[in-house]
C-alpha positions as CSV (number, residue, x, y, z in Angstrom):
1,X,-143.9,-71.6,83.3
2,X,-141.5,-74.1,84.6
3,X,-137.4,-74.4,85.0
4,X,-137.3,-78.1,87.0
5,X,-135.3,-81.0,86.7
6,X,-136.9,-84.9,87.0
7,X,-135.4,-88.3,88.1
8,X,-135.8,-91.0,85.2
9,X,-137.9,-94.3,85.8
10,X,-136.1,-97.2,87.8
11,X,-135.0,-98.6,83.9
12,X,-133.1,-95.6,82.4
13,X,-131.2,-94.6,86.4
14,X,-128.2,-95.7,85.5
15,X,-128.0,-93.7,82.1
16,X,-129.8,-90.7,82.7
17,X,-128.9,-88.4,84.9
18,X,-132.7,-86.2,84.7
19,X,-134.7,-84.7,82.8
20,X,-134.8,-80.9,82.9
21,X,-137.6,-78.9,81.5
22,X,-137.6,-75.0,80.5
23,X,-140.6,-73.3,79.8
24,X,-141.2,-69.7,80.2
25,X,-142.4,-66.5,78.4
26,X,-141.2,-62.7,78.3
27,X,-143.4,-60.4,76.8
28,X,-142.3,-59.6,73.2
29,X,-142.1,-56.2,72.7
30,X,-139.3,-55.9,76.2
31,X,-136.0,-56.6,76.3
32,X,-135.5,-60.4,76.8
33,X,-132.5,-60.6,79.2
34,X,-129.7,-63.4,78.3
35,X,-128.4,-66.1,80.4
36,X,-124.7,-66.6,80.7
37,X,-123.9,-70.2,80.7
38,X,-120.8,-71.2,82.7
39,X,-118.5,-73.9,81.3
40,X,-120.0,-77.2,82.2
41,X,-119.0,-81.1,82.4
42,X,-121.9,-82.9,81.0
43,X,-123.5,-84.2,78.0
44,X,-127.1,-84.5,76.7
45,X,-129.7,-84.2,74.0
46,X,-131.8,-81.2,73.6
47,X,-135.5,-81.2,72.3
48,X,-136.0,-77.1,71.1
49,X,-139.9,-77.3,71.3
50,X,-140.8,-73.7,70.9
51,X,-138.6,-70.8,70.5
52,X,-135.0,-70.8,69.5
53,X,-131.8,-69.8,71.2
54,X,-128.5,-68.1,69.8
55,X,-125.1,-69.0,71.6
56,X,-122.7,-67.1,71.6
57,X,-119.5,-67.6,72.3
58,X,-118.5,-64.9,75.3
59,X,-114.4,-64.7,74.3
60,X,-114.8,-64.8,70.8
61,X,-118.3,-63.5,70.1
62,X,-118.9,-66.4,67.7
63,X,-122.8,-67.5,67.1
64,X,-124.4,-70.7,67.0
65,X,-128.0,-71.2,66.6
66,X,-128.3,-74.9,67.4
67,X,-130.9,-77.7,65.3
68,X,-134.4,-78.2,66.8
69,X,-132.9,-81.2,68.2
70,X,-129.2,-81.2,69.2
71,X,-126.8,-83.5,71.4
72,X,-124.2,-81.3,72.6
73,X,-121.3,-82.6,75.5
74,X,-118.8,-80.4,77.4
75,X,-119.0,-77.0,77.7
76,X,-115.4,-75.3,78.1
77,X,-116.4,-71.9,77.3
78,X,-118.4,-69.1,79.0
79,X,-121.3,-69.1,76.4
80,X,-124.4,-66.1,76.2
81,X,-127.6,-67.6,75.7
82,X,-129.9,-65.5,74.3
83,X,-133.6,-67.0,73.8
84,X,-136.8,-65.7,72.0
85,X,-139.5,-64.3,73.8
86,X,-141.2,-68.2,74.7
87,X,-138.4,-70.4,75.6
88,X,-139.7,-74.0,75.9
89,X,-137.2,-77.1,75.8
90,X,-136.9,-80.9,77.1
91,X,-133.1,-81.7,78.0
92,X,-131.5,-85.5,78.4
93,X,-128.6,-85.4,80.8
94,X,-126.7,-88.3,80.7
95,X,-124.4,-89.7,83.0
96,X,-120.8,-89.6,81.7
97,X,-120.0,-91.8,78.6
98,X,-123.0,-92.8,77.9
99,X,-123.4,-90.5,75.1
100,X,-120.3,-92.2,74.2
101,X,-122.0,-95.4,74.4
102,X,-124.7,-94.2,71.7
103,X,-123.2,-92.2,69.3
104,X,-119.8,-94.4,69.6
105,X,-117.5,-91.5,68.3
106,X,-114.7,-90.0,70.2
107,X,-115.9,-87.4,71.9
108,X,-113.9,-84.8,71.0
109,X,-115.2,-85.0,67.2
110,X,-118.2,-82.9,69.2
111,X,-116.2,-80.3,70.4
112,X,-118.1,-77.4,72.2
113,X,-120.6,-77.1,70.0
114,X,-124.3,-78.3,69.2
115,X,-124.7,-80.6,66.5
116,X,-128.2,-82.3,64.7
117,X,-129.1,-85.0,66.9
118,X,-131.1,-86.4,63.0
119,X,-127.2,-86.8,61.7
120,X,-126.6,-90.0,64.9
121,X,-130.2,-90.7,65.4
122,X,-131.9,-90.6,62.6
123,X,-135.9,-89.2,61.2
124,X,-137.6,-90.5,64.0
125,X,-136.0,-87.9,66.0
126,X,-138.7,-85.2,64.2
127,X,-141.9,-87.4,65.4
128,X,-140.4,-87.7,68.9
129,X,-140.1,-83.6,68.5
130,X,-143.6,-83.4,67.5
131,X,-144.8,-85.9,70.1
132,X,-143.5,-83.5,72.7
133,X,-144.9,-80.3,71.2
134,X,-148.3,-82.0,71.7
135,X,-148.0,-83.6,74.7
136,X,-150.6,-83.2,76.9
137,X,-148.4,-82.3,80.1
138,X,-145.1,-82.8,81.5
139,X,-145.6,-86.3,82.9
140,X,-146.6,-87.0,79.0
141,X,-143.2,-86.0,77.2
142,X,-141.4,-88.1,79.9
143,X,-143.1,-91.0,78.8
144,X,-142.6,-90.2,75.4
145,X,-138.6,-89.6,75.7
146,X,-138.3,-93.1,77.9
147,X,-140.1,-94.9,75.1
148,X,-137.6,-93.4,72.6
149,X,-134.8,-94.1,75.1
150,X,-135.5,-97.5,75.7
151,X,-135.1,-98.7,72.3
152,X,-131.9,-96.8,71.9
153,X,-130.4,-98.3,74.9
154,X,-131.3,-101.7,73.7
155,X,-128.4,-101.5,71.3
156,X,-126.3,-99.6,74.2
157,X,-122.3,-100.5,74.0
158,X,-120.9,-101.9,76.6
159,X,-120.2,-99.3,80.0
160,X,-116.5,-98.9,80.7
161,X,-115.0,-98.6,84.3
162,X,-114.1,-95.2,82.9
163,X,-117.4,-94.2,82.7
164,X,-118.4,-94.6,86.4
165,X,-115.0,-92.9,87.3
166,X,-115.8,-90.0,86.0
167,X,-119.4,-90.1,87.4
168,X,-118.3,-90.2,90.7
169,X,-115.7,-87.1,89.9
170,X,-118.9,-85.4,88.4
171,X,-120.4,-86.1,91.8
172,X,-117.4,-85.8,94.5
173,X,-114.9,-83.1,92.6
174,X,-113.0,-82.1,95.5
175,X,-110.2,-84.3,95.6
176,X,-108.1,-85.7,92.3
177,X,-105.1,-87.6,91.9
178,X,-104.5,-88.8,88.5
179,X,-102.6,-92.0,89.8
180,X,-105.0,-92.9,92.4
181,X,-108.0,-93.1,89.4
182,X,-105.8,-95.0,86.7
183,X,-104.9,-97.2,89.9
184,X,-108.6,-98.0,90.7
185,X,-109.4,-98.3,86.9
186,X,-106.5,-101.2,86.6
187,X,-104.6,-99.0,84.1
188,X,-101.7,-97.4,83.2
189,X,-102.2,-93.3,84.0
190,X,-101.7,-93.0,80.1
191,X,-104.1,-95.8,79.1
192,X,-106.7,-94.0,81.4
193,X,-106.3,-90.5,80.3
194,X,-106.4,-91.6,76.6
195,X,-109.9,-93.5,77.0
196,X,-111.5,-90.9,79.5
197,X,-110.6,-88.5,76.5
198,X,-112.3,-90.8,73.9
199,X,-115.2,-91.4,76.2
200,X,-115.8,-88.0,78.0
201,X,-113.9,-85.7,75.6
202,X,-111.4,-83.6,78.0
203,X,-108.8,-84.4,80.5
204,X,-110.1,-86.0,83.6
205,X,-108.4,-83.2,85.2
206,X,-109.9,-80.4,83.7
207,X,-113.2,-82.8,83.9
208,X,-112.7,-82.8,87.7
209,X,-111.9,-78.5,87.9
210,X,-115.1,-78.3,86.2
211,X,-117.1,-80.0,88.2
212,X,-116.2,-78.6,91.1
213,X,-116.7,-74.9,89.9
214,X,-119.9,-75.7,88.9
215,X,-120.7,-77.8,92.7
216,X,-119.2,-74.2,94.3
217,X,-121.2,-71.6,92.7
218,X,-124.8,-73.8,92.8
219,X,-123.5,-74.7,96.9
220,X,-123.6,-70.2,97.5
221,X,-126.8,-70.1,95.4
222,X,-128.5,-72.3,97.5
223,X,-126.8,-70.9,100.8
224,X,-125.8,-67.4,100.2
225,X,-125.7,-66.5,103.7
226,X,-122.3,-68.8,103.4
227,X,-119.0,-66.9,103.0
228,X,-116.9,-67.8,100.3
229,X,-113.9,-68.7,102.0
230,X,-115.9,-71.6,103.9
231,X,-117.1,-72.5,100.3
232,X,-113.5,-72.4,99.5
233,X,-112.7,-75.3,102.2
234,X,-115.9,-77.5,101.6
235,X,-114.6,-78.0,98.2
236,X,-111.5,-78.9,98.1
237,X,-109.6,-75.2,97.3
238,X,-107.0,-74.5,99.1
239,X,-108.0,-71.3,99.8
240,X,-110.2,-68.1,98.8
241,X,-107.8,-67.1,95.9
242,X,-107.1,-70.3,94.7
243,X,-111.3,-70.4,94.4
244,X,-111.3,-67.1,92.8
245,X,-108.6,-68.0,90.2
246,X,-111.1,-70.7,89.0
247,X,-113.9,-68.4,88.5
248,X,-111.7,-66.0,86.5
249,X,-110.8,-68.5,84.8
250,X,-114.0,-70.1,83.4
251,X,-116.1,-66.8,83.7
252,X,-114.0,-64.1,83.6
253,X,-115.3,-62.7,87.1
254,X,-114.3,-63.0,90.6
255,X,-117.2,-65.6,92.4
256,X,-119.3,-62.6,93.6
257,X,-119.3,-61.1,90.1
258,X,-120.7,-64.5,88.8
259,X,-123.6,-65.0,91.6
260,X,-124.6,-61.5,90.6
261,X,-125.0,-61.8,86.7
262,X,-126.3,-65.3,87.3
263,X,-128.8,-63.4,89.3
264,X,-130.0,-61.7,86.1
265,X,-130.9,-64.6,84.0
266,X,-134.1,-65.0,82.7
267,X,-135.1,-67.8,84.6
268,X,-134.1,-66.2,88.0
269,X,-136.0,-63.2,87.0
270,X,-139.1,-65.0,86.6
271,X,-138.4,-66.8,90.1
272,X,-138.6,-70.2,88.2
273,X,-135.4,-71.1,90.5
């Protein structure tokens, strides 16, 4: 069993953010305990090897069993994932826009949910699916997805100073000032918020709150000796409560609340992470 993210190759660095791979097994006659999925800023495409996985929506209760292999980009709603009893899938994480870049639709035709990767991609898609079923080992279904990458970047559009902005707000949340970005871009603040739309598919505001919710909560996983008001100030909040209205916000629970159902998930269960 296996829940572990990998680097790409030198050649595919600048597009792909990792690889993550998900493998595990419950036995099938307990309970299989769901994961709830925070809202998330990023963008991928999603190989479903074995196993399937129902999302459902957690305000609205609305289900969505997604193709065997989906692209999917931001996530703006608490989701419940609920998997079968073997759970085995190879995620692409791209950096920002370059999903953009492959697809070349407007992100927000994608909306929040998963749609058939066969519909931009083509056939092929269902050999590369196949390919990774057999693979061999993990090393093996990396080399499969970079050989299918690299002729899909061949025919790449062109990267937009856009796109790296909102990779470094992926990577450095904490502080935001619309002005400041459309500045450094060389644009006008509308010009930039109606490209990062097209390109990334939400406000680079609401881009930037999600990214650093999503840098807070993983920060106290990996240091939960930490209090949460000194997460508060490493990130950029201006204090507990204004940390704990974000996490009501995108989960419905106060931070502590969150660690401890994100505590439940299958994967933590196992001790995969």
């Amino acid at each position: 069993m296996i829940y572990k993210s990998f680097l790409p190759g030198p050649l595919l660095s600048a597009y792909v953010r990792n690889y993550t791979i998900v493998h595990f097994k419950f036995n099938s006659e307990e309970p299989i305990p769901f994961k709830q999925r925070p809202p998330k800023s990023e963008q991928g495409l999603v190989f479903y090897i074995k196993g399937f996985v129902n999302l459902q929506n957690a305000k609205t209760g609305a289900l969505q069993t997604p193709a065997p292999v989906s692209i999917f980009s931001n996530q703006m709603d608490k989701k419940h994932y609920h998997v079968s009893s073997e759970f085995f899938i190879f995620t692409i994480f791209f950096h920002a826009g370059v999903l953009h870049r492959l697809i070349r639709l407007p992100m927000v035709e994608l909306d929040q949910n998963f749609h058939d990767a066969e519909l931009f991609f083509g056939k092929e898609l269902q050999t590369i699916h196949d390919q990774l079923a057999s693979a061999a080992n993990y090393s093996s279904m990396i080399t499969i997805v970079e050989q299918f990458l690299f002729e899909k970047l061949k025919r790449l559009a062109r990267e937009s100073v856009v796109d790296n902005i909102a990779t470094y707000l992926l990577n450095d949340p904490t502080e935001f000032s619309l002005d400041a970005i459309a500045k450094q871009a060389c644009l006008s603040t509308k010009q930039f918020y109606r490209k990062f739309i097209e390109r990334i598919g939400i406000s680079p505001k609401y881009f930037s709150r999600l990214a650093r919710f999503n840098h807070a909560y993983q920060y106290k996983n990996a240091h939960p000796n930490l209090y949460w008001s000194s997460i508060a100030h490493q990130f950029g909040y201006t204090d507990y409560h204004h940390l704990e209205k974000e996490f009501k916000e995108f989960t419905g629970l106060t931070p502590q609340q969150w660690i401890t159902e994100d505590q439940a998930s299958p994967e933590r269960i196992l001790q995969l992470r």
